[in-house]
C-alpha positions in Angstrom: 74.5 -9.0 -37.4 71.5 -8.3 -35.9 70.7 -4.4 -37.0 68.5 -2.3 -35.0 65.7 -2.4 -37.4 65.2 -5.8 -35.9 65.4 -5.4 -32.3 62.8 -2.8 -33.2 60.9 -5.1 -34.5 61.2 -7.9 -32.2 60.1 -4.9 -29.5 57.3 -4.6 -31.7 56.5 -7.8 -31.9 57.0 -8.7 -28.3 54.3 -5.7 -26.9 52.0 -7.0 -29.5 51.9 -10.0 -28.3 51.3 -8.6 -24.5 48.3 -6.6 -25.8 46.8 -9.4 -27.8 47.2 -11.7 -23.9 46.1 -9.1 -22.1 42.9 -8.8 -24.9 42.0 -12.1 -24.7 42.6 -13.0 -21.0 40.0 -9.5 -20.1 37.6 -11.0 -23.1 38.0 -14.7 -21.2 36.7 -13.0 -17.7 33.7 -10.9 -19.6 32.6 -14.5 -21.0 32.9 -16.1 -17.4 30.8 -13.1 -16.4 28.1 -13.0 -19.2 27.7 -17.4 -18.6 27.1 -16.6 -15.0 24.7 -13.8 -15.8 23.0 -16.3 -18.3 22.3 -18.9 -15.1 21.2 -16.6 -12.8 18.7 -15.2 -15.0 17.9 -19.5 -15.9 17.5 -19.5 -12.5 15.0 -16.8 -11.8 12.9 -17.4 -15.0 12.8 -21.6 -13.7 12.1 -19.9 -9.7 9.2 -17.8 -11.6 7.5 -20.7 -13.3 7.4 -22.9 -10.2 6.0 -20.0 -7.8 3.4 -19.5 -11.0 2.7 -23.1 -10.9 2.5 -23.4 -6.9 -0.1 -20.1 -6.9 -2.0 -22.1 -9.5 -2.0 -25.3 -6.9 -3.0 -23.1 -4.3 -5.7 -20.9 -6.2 -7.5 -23.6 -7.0 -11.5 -23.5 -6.6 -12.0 -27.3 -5.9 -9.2 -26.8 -3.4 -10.1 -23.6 -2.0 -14.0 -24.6 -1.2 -12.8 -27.7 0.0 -10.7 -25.3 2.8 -13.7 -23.2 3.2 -15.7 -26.1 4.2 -13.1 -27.5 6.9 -12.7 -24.1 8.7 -16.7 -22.9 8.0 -17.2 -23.0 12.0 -14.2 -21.2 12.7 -14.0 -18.8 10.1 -17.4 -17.9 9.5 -17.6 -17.3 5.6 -20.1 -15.8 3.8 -20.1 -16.0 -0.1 -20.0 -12.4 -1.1 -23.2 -11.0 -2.9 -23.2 -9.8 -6.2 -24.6 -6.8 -5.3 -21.6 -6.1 -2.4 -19.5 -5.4 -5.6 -18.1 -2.0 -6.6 -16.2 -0.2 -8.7 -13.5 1.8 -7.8 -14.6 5.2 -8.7 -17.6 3.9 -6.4 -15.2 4.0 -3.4 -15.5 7.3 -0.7 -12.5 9.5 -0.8 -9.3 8.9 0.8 -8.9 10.2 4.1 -5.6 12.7 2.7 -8.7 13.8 0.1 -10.7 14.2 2.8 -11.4 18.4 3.1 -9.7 19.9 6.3 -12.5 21.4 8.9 -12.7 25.6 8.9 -11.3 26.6 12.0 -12.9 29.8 12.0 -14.9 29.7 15.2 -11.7 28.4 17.5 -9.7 31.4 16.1 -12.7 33.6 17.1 -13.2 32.8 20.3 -9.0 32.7 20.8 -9.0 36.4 20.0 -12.0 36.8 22.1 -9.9 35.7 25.0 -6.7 37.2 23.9 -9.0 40.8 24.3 -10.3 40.1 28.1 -6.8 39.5 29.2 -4.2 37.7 30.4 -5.3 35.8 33.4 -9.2 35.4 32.4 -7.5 34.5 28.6 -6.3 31.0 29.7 -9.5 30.4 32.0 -11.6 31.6 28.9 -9.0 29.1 26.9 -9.5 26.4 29.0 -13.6 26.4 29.0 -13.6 26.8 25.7 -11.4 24.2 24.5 -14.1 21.6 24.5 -16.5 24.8 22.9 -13.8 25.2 20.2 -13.9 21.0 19.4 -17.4 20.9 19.3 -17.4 23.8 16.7 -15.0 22.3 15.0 -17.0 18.8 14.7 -20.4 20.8 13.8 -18.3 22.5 11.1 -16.9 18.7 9.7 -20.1 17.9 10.1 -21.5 20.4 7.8 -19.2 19.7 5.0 -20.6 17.5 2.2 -20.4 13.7 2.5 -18.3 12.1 -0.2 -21.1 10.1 -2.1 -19.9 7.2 -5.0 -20.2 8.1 -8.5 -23.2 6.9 -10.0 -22.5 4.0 -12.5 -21.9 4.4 -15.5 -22.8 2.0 -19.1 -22.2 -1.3 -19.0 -19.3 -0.9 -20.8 -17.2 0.5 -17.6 -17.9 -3.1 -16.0 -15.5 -4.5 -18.2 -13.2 -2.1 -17.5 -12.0 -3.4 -13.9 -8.6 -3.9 -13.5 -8.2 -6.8 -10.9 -4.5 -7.1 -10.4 -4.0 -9.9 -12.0 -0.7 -11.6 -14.1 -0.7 -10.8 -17.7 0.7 -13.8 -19.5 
């Protein structure tokens, strides 16, 4: 009775049916994942606005004198002068900015030595070790000191970036 059209289709029917599980069951887990995504970013956004709110507890002025008072003796504050204030561009170089020293005289004098000869080459090396630092701190000496730019309009004193939180 049955005729194998039908079995066909009852196959048919049957893997459908597995797909459309399988479908939903892996759609099912991505949902479980996306609503555990969705509290863990809750989470971070609610631990963000209490460590915003405890900095602004903390940063307080009335607060933070008040501290500066209680530890005066100990800490030794000084309120900063106005004029102790610079710009960046005001700052001296970086010490990896800083120009390496010429090394020209040491060299010298090495090839001096290296020309007298073996034995008086390590006695001429070792007296002038302390010759060749010397030489090489006259010629650090002699390169230009790293002076601040001079200011500029007023308009550049607005232009300090301070770090702060952008809200």
């Amino acid at each position: 009775m049955l005729k194998t059209f039908d079995l066909v289709l009852i196959g048919v029917m049957t893997a459908t049916a597995a797909v459309t599980y399988t479908i939903k069951h892996r759609a099912e887990l991505k949902l479980e994942e996306v609503h555990r995504l969705e509290a863990e970013i809750k989470l971070e956004k609610d631990t963000i606005d209490l460590l915003k709110a405890d900095w602004a507890l903390q940063s307080q002025p009335n607060r933070l004198e008040r501290l500066v008072r209680a530890y005066n003796d100990e800490l030794k504050l000084q309120p900063t002068e106005s004029t102790a204030l610079v710009h960046a561009k005001e700052l001296p170089m970086l010490k990896s900015e800083v120009p390496v020293p010429d090394v020209t005289e040491a060299k010298a004098s090495a090839k001096g030595a290296t020309e007298a000869g073996a034995k008086s080459a390590t006695v001429a090396s070792a007296k002038s070790a302390p010759d060749t630092a010397k030489g090489a701190q006259a010629t650090a000496k002699a390169q230009p000191i790293p002076m601040p730019a001079p200011r500029g309009e007023a308009e550049d004193a607005d232009q300090i970036e301070t770090g702060s939180v952008e809200e």
